[in-house]
N, C-alpha and C positions, 0 to 999 in steps of 0.2 A: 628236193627239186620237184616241180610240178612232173604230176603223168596224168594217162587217160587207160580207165580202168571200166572195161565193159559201160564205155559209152560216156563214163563218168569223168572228169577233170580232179585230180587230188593236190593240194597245194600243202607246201612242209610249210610249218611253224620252226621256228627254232627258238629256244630261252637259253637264253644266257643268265648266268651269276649275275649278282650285283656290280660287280667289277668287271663287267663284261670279256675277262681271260680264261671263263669255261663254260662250259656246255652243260646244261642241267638236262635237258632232253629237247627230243623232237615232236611230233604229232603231224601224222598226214590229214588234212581235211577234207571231204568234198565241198568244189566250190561252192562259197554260201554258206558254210556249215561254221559253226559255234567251236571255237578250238578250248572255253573255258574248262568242260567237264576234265579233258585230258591233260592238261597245262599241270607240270611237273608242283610239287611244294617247293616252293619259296625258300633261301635261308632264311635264318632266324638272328636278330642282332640285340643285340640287348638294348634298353633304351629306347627301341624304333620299332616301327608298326608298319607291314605291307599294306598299302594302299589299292596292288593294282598292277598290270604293266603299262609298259611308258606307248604302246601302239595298243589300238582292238582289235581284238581276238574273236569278237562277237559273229563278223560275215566275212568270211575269207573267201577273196575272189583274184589271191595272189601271193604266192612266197613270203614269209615274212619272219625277221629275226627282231625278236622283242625281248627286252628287258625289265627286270622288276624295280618298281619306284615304292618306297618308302619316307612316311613322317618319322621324326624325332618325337620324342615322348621327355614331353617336363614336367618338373616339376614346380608347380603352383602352391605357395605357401600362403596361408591367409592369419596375421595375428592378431594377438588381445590391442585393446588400447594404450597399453606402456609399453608394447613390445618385448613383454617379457616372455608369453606361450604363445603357441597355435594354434589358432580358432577352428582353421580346417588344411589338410594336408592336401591335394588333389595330384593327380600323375593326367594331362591334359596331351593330349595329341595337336602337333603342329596345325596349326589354324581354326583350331577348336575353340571353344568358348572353357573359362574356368565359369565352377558355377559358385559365387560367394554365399558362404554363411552367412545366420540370422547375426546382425554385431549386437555388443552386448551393451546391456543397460549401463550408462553410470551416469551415477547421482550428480547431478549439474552441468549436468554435458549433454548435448543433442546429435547424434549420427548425419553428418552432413554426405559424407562417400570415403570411397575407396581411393588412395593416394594414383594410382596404378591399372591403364586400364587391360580387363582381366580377359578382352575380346580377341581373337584373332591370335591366339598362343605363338608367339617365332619364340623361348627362351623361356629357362628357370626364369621364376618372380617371387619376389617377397613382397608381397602390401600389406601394407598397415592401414588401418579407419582413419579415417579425417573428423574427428570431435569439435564442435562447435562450445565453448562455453557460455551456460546458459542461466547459468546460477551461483550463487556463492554462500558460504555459510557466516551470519551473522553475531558472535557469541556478546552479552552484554552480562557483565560482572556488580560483585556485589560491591556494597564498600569498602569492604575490608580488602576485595579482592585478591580470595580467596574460595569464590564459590561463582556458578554463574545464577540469575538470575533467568536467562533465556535463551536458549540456543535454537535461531532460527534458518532457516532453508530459502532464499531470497532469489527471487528469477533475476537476470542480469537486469540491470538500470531502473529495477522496481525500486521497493522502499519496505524496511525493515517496520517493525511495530515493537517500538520500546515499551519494557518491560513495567511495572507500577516500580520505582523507584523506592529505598528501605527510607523509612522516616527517623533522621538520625538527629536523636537530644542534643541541642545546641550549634544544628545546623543546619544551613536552607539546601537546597538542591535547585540548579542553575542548568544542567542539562548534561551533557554526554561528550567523551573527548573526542568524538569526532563523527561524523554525520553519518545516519542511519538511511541513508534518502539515494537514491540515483546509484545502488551496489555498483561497483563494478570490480570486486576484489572480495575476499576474505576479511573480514572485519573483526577486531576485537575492540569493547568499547568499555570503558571505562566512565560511572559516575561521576558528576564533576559540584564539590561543596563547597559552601562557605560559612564560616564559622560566625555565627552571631556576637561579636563583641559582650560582654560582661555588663557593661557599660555602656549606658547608651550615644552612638556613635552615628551622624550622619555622612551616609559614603554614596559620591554621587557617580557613577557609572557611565560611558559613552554607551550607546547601541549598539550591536551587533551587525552586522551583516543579516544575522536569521533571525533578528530584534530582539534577541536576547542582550544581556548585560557584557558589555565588552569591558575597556580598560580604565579603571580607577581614575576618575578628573579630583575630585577633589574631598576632602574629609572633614567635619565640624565635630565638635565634642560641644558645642554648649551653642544654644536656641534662644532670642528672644522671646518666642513664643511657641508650641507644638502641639497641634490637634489630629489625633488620628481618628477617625470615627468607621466604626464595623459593624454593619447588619447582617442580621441571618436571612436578608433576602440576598446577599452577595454584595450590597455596596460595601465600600472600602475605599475612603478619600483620605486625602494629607492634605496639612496647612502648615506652613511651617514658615518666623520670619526671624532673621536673622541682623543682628549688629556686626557691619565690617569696616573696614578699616576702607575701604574701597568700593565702590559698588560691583555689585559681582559679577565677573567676567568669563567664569571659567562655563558655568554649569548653564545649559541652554534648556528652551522645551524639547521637550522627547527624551533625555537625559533622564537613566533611569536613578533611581534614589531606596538604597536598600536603609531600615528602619525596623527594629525589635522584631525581626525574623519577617516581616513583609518585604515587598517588592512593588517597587510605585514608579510610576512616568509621569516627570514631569508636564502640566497642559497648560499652566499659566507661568507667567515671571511679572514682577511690580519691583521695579528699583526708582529708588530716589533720596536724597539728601538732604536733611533738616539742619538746621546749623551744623554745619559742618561736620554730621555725623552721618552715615552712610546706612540703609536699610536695604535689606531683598526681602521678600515675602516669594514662598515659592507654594502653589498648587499642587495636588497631583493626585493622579488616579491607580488604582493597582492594574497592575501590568497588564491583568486580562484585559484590562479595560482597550487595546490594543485592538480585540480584536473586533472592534465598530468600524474598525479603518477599510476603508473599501476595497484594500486588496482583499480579506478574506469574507465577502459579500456572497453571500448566497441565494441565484437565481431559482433554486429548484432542489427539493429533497426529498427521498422518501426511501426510509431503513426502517424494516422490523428485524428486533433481536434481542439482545441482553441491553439493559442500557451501558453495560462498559463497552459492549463492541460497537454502540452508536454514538457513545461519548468517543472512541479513539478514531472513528470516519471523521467526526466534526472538526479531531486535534488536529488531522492531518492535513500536513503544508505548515504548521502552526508551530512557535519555539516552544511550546508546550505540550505535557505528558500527561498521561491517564494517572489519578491520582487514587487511592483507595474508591474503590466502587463493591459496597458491603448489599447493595441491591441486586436483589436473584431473578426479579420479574422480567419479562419480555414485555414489552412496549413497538409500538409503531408511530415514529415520527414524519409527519407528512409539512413537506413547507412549498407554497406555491404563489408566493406571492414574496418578492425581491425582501431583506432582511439582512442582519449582519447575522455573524457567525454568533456572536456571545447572544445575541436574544435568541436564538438556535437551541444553542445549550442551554439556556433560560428556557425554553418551551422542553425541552427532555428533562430536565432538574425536578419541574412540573409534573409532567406526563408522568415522570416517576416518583412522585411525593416525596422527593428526597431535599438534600440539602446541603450547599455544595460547600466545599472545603478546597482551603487554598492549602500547598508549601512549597514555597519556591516558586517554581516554573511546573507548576504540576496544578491538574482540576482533580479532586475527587467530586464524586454525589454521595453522600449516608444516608444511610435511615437516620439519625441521629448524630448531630456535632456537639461535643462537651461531654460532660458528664452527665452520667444518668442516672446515679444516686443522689439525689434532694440534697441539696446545703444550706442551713439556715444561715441564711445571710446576715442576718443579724446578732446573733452568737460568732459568727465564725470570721468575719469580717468586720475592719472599723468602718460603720457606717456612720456619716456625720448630718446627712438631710436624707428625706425621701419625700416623697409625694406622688401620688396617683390623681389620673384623670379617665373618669369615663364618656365612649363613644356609644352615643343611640345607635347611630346609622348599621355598626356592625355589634353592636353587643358585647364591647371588649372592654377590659379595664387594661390600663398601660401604667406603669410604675416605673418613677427617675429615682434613682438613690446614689447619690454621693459619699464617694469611698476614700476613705484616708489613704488606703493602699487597695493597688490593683490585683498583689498577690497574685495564687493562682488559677482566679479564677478566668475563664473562658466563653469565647461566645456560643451560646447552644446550652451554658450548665443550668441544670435542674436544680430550685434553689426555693427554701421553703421563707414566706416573705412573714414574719408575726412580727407584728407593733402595736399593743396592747392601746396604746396614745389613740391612736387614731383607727380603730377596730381594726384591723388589717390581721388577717390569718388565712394564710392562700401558699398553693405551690404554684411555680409559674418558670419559667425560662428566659436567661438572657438573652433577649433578641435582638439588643444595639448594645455598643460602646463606644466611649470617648472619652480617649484618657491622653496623656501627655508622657512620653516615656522619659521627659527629663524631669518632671515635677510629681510626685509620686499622691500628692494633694490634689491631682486636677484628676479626678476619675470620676466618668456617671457611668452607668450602666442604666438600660430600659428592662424592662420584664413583662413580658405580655405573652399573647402568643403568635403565633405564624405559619402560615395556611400557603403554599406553593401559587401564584393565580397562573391559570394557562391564557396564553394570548391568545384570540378567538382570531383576530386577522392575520394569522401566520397562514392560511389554510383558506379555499375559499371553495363551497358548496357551487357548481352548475349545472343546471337541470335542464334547459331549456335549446336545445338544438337549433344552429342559423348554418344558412349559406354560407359556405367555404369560400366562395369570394366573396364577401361581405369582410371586410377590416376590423371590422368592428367586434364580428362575433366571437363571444366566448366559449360556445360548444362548437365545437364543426366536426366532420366527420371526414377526415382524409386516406384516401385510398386509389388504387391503380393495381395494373397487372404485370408479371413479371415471368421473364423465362430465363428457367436456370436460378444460379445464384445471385447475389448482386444485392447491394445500395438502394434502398428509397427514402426521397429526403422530401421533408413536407414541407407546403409551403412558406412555411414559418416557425418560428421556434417557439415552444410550449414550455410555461413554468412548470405545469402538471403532468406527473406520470401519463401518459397515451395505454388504454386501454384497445386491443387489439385481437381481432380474428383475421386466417387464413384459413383457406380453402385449394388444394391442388387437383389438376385435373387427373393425376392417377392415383392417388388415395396416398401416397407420401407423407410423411409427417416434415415438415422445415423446424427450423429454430431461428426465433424471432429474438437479435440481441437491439434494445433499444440503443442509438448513441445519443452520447450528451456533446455540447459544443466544450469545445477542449479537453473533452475525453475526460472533464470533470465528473467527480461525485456530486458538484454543488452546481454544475452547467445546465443550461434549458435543453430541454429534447430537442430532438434537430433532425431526427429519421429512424429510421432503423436497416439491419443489414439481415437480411436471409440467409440461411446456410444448410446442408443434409438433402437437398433435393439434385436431381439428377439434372444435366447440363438442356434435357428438352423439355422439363419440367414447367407446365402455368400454374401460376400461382397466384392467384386473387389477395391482395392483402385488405386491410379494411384497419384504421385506427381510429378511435374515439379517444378525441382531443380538448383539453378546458383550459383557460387562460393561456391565450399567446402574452407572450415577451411584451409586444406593443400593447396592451390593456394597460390602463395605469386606475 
């Protein structure tokens, strides 16, 4: 109880237990005075943490009986991403913060958060990470299947990069059993063959969905007529006409037509009926030949690298695969003037003095197609005509020679040409064919040689700088200022890479990613997006621009 003590006023404290049914002690203060130094110890409870008493003790200016207040003490569990361990253990004081560990890496999955929020502790917690999937693994097997071929790492909804496909004797390769394109799972992919008949067999195929060869329309074993003809610049046509009983109903244009291990699209049909006898004559192009079609049109390109890894940017989107690429060089392919994709490849074919090779659904380039050991053609083969003609304008001698059988010779083989008759003693290479796969009589073969040409207007030189409003202009110069990060879209869309400098006003370095219009490889420029600079950051950009979109 209060008293006055030489002048002075003293007030009791009194503390109670936690359960307020005992006395731990007292403390007299003078009024005003700090009762904390003298305030008894606390029990001790397991689990729990004294906080404090439930009144203050700090300025006592009046009797007072207080009691001790206590948190709970939890336990916070932090685990792995299967929930099998614990990342972190923590013992967290009621209203406390847990503090979460660093979560752990795993392969294909991205840390999104914590199931469980770890703020404001009232109770034991177990959380678990919250994993975003982010990727998936791709495996693509062999033929035999029995071995993989490539086992790749694929971000969600990307696109896999199939493997060069095994070249397997007496059979084509048509593509993969199931899409490589848009992951969104685990994938194991299986080559998908077909087996070259023995015998020559005409097998007409519907299209695809992904323009590949879908389901079997119709099959001929015997031709009116049959001309295939193959150059070692990549032509590859069919002619083929047929005696039916009907005029033919089944097989349209676009209809692919598999033939002595090629693969052809129909692009003509001619039916009609002479006394009473029924003809089709059908056209058609090899499959590549697809890719003129303007879906896979390309506005804008530009890859330096291997030519395989700039042959497999041009395949993609395309039913088509990277086929042997025996060429080691680096190359830089530049296209800035609108084009289809096959004159594309046609200018890297080029660029890389190679030579392309078909099988199946697949593009190779070689340094060399055929054989490249010399074959005297005329010891080793029944030749029944030949004849050469020479060109001033290039300097070229070309030679037709007529083959009782096609045998195994190839386009591209190295073949020693002597005919005593008519002076002829020269080595030289099959550079065309046309032969008939149902009449073993109807074969020529050319021999000359074959030189890659680059297309000079895939590309287009500008030197001369105009006014950015001006429509017209081919050079302009686009630029503006920016704070922070963010988008700048130019006034129009450029077939040509955009050459560009930045400048910030506190020495920062940014990262300049250029965009293309629909996020293509093969889309016109369209802007670019800043990134690495701080939110109060100026940023000067400046681009140097050549051929917009609208130049024709």
């Amino acid at each position: 109880m209060s008293y006055v003590l030489d002048g002075v006023t003293y007030y009791t404290v009194r503390f109670l237990n936690y359960a307020g049914t005992d006395l731990l002690g007292t403390v007299d203060v003078p009024e005003g005075g700090d009762a904390t130094p003298y305030a008894p110890e606390p029990e001790e409870f397991e689990n729990m943490v004294f906080i404090g008493w439930n009144r203050d003790i700090t300025n006592i200016v009046n009797d007072k009986t207080v009691r001790p207040l206590y948190h709970n003490l939890y336990t916070v569990i932090f685990m792995n991403h299967d929930g099998t361990a614990a990342l972190s253990t923590q013992t967290v004081e009621q209203t406390y913060d847990a503090v979460p560990p660093e979560p752990e890496v795993v392969s294909g999955k991205t840390f999104v958060e914590w199931d469980t929020d770890y703020t404001n502790v009232q109770s034991d917690l177990t959380i678990n990470p919250v994993y975003e999937v982010t990727g998936f693994t791709v495996r693509f097997l062999n033929y035999a299947e029995d071995d993989l071929l490539s086992v790749q790492y694929v971000d969600k909804g990307g696109d896999a990069i199939p493997p060069t496909p095994e070249k397997i004797k007496g059979m084509i390769f048509l593509g993969w059993s199931s899409s490589y394109r848009n992951i969104d799972s685990d994938r194991t992919l299986k080559p998908l063959y077909r087996e070259i008949p023995p015998s020559p067999v005409l097998k007409f195929y519907a299209p695809a969905d992904d323009n590949s060869s879908g389901d079997l329309i119709k099959s001929y074993r015997a031709v009116n007529s049959c001309s295939i003809v193959q150059k070692l610049s990549g032509e590859c046509t069919i002619d083929v006409s047929l005696l039916t009983r009907t005029t033919e109903g089944y097989v349209d244009v676009n209809s692919r037509l598999e033939l002595d291990g090629l693969v052809f699209y129909i692009t003509g049909l001619k039916k009609n009926i002479s006394g009473g006898i029924c003809y089709t004559q059908f056209t058609g192009e090899h499959i590549t030949y697809i890719l003129n079609n303007d879906e896979y049109k390309v506005t804008a390109f530009e890859q330096s690298g291997t030519v395989k890894s700039i042959l497999e940017t041009l395949l993609m989107g395309t039913p088509f695969n990277v086929g042997i690429v025996d060429i080691e060089d680096e190359v830089t392919l530049r296209i800035n003037k609108e084009c289809t994709r096959r004159a594309a490849i046609m200018q890297l074919l080029a660029l890389a003095k190679g030579e392309i090779e078909y099988y199946g659904y697949t593009i190779g380039i070689r340094g060399h197609v055929g054989n490249e050991t010399p074959i005297d053609i005329v010891k080793k083969a029944s030749v029944q005509d030949i004849s050469f003609s020479y060109s001033v304008s290039d300097k070229t001698t070309n030679y037709e020679i007529s083959l009782y059988k096609k045998g195994s010779l190839e386009l591209g083989d190295e073949l020693i040409v002597a005919f005593k008759p008519m002076a002829i003693q020269t080595e030289s290479r099959i550079v065309g064919m046309d032969w008939n796969p149902f009449n073993h009589k109807e074969v020529r073969i050319t021999i000359g040689a074959y030189i890659p040409t680059l297309n000079d207007s895939l590309y287009e030189y500008i030197n001369a700088a105009q006014n950015i409003r001006d429509t017209t202009a081919k050079y302009t110069v686009e630029f503006g200022e920016m704070i922070g990060n963010g988008t700048f879209y130019f006034t129009r869309a450029y077939h040509d890479r955009p050459y560009f400098h930045i400048h910030t006003n506190d020495g920062s370095e940014g990262v300049i990613t250029l965009n293309r219009s629909g996020g293509s490889e093969f889309g016109s420029y369209v802007g670019a997006t800043l990134s690495g600079v701080d939110t109060t950051t100026s940023t000067l950009l400046v681009f140097y621009c050549t051929v917009p979109t609208d130049e024709e």
